[in-house]
C-alpha positions as CSV (number, residue, x, y, z in Angstrom):
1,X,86.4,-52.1,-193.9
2,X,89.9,-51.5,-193.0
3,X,90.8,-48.2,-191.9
4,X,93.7,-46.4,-193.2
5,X,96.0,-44.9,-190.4
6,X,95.9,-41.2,-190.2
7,X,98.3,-38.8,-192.1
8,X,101.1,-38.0,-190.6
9,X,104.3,-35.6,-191.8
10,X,106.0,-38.9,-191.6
11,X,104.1,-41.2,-193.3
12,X,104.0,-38.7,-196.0
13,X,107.9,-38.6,-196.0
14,X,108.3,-42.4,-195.9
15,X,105.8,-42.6,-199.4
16,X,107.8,-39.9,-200.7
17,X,111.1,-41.6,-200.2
18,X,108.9,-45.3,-201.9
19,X,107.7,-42.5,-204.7
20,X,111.6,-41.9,-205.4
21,X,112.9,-44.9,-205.1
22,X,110.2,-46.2,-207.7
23,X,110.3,-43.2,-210.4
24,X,113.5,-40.9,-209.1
25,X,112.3,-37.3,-208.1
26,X,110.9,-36.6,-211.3
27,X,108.1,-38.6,-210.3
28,X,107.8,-37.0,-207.1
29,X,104.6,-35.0,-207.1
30,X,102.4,-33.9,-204.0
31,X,99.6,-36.0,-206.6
32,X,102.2,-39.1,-206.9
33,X,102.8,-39.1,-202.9
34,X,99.0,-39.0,-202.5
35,X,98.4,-41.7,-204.7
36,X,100.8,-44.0,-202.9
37,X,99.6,-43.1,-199.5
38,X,96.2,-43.4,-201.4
39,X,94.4,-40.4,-200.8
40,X,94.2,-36.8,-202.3
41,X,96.6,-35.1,-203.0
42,X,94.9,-32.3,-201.0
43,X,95.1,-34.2,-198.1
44,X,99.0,-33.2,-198.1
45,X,98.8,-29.7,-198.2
46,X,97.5,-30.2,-194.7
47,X,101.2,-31.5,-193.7
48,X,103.3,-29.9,-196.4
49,X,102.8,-26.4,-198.2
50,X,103.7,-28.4,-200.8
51,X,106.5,-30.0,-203.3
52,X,109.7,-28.0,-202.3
53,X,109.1,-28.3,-198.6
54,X,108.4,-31.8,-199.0
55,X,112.4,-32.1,-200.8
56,X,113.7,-30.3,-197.8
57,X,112.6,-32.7,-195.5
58,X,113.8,-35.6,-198.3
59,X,117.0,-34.0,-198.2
60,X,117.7,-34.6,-194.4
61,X,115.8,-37.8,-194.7
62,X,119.2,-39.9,-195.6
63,X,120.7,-38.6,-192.3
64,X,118.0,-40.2,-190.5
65,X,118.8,-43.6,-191.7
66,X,122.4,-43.3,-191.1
67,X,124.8,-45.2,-188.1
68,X,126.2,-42.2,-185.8
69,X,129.1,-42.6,-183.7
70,X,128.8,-44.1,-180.4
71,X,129.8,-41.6,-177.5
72,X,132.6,-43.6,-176.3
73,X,133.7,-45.1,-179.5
74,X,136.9,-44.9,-180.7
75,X,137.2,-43.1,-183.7
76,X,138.8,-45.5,-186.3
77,X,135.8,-48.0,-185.8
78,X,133.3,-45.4,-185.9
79,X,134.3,-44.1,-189.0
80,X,134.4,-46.9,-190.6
81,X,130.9,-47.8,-189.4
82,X,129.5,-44.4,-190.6
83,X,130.8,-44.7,-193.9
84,X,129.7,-47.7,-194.3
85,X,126.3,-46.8,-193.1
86,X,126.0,-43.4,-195.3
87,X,127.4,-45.3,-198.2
88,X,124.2,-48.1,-198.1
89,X,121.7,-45.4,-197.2
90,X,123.1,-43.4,-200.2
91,X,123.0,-46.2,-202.7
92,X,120.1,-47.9,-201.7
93,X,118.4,-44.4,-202.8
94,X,120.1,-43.0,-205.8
95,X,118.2,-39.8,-206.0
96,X,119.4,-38.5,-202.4
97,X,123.2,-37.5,-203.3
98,X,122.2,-35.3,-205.7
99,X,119.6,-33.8,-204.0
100,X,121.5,-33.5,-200.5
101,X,124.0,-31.7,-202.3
102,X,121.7,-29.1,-204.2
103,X,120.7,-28.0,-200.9
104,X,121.7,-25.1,-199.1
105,X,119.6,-25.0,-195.8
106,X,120.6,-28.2,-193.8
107,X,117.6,-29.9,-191.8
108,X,118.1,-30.8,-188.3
109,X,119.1,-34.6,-189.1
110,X,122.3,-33.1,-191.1
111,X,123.2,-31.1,-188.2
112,X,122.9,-33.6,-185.9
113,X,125.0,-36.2,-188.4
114,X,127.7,-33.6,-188.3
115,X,128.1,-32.6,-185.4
116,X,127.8,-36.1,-184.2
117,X,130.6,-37.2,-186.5
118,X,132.3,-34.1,-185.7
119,X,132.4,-34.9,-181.6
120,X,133.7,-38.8,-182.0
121,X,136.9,-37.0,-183.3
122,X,137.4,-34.5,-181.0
123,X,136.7,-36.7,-178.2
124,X,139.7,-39.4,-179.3
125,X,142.3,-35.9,-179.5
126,X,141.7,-34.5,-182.9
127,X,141.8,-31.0,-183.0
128,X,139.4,-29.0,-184.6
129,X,141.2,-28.7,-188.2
130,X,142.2,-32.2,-188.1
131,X,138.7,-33.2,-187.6
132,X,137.6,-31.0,-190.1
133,X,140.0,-32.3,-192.9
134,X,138.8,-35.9,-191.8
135,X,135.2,-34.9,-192.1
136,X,135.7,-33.8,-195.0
137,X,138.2,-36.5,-197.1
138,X,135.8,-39.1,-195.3
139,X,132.8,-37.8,-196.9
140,X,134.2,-36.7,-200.3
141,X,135.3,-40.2,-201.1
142,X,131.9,-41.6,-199.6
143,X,129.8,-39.8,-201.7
144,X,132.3,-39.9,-204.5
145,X,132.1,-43.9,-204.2
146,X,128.7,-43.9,-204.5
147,X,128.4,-41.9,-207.5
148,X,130.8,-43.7,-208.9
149,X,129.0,-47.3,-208.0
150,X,125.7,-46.3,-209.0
151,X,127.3,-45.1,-212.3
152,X,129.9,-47.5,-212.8
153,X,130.4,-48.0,-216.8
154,X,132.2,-51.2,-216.8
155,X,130.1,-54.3,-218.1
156,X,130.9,-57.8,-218.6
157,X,130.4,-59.6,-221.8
158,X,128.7,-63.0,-220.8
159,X,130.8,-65.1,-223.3
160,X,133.3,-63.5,-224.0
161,X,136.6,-62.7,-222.0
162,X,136.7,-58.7,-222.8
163,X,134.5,-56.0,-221.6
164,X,133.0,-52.6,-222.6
165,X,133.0,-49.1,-221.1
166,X,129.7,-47.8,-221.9
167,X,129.3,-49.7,-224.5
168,X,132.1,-49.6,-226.7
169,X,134.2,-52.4,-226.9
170,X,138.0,-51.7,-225.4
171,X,140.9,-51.4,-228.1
172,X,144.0,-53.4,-226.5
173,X,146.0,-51.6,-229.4
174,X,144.6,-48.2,-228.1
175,X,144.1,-48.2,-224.6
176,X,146.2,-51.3,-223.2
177,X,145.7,-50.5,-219.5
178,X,142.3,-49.9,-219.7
179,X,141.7,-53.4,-221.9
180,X,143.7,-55.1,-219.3
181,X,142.2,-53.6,-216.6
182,X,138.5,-54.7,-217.7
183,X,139.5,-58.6,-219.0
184,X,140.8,-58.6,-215.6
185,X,137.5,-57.6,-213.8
186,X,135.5,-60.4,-215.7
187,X,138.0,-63.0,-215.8
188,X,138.5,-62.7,-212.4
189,X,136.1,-64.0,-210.6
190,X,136.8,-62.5,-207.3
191,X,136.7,-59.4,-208.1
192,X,134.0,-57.3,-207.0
193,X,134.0,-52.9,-207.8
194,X,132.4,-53.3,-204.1
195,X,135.5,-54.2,-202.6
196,X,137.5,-51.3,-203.1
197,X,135.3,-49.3,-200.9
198,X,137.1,-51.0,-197.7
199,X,140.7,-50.9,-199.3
200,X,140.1,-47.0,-200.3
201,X,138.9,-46.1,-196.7
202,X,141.8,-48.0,-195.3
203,X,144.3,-45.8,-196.7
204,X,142.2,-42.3,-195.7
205,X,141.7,-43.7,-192.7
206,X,146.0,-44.8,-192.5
207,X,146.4,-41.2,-193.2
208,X,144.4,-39.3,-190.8
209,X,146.4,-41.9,-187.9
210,X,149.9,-41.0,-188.7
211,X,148.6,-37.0,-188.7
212,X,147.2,-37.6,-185.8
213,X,149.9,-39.3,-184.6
214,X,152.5,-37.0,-185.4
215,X,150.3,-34.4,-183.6
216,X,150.0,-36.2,-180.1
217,X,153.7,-36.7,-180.3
């Protein structure tokens, strides 16, 4: 008989995150996390006083998966790396952006995220606003991406050379950018929505150097 490791608040975490992934938080249930852990859902209550302090700790979860700045790493490369990181966490689990932002108590993993981020700019000269601005553009147009990504109405139309926006085919008499925009995207091969995430980053990231720049001067 194999015996099943004990519980554990992580354990129960890790099968909540699996339960989400699977089913999205609707299907998030101290019975659903039991089940996938494969015991009673009793046996949480133990760990957790239940549902909502189990999405508390879900919502700092993301944070824990997420690349943090080096101490000595210079800011440019380090942000790019933490976006980068937050930006697969985030869409590898679409349920976490909206339930990171409906919260209004932030677990020690945020904290540590932010201040984290926070410190890898003020060590490489930016001053407190400056940091704060880039904190915040950086993560606006992360989780913004994201969103978008995970939500992204263009679809190709295997044979033909058009495309549809939620499903409604594009008018070329009526919306001429928009038609031209989406043949592009399927008859160009090489283009990938993906890709814009670098190129969009690039010019934040341009930005926040020539104001920081300007200030050292």
């Amino acid at each position: 008989m194999v015996q099943r490791p004990g519980l554990s608040r992580d354990r129960i975490i890790n099968a909540a995150v699996t339960v989400a992934d699977n089913g999205g938080l609707s299907a998030l249930s101290m019975r659903s996390v039991g089940r996938e852990l494969g015991v009673e859902a009793m046996s949480l209550y133990h760990h957790f006083s239940g549902k909502d302090e189990i999405l508390a700790e879900l919502a700092d979860w993301p944070f824990t998966q997420i690349d943090l700045p080096a101490a000595d790493q210079p800011w440019w490369p380090a942000m790019i790396r933490r976006a980068a990181s937050a930006r697969r966490v985030l869409f590898a689990h679409p349920w976490a952006l909206g339930l990171i932002e409906s919260r209004r108590d932030p677990g020690p993993a945020v904290l540590r995220h932010h201040d984290a981020v926070l410190g890898c700019l003020r060590r490489n000269g930016f001053s407190v606003a400056l940091a704060a601005h880039a904190f915040s553009a950086l993560d606006a147009y992360v989780y913004g991406f994201v969103l978008t990504e995970l939500n992204l109405p263009f679809k190709a139309l295997p044979d033909e050379a058009a495309a549809t926006i939620s499903g409604c085919d594009i008018s070329a008499d009526a919306y001429p950018h928009l038609a031209e925009l989406s043949t592009e995207m399927v008859t160009d091969k090489h283009y990938a929505y993906a890709d814009e995430f670098a190129y969009g980053l690039d010019l934040i990231l341009t930005e926040l150097q020539r104001r920081h720049s300007r200030r050292s001067e």
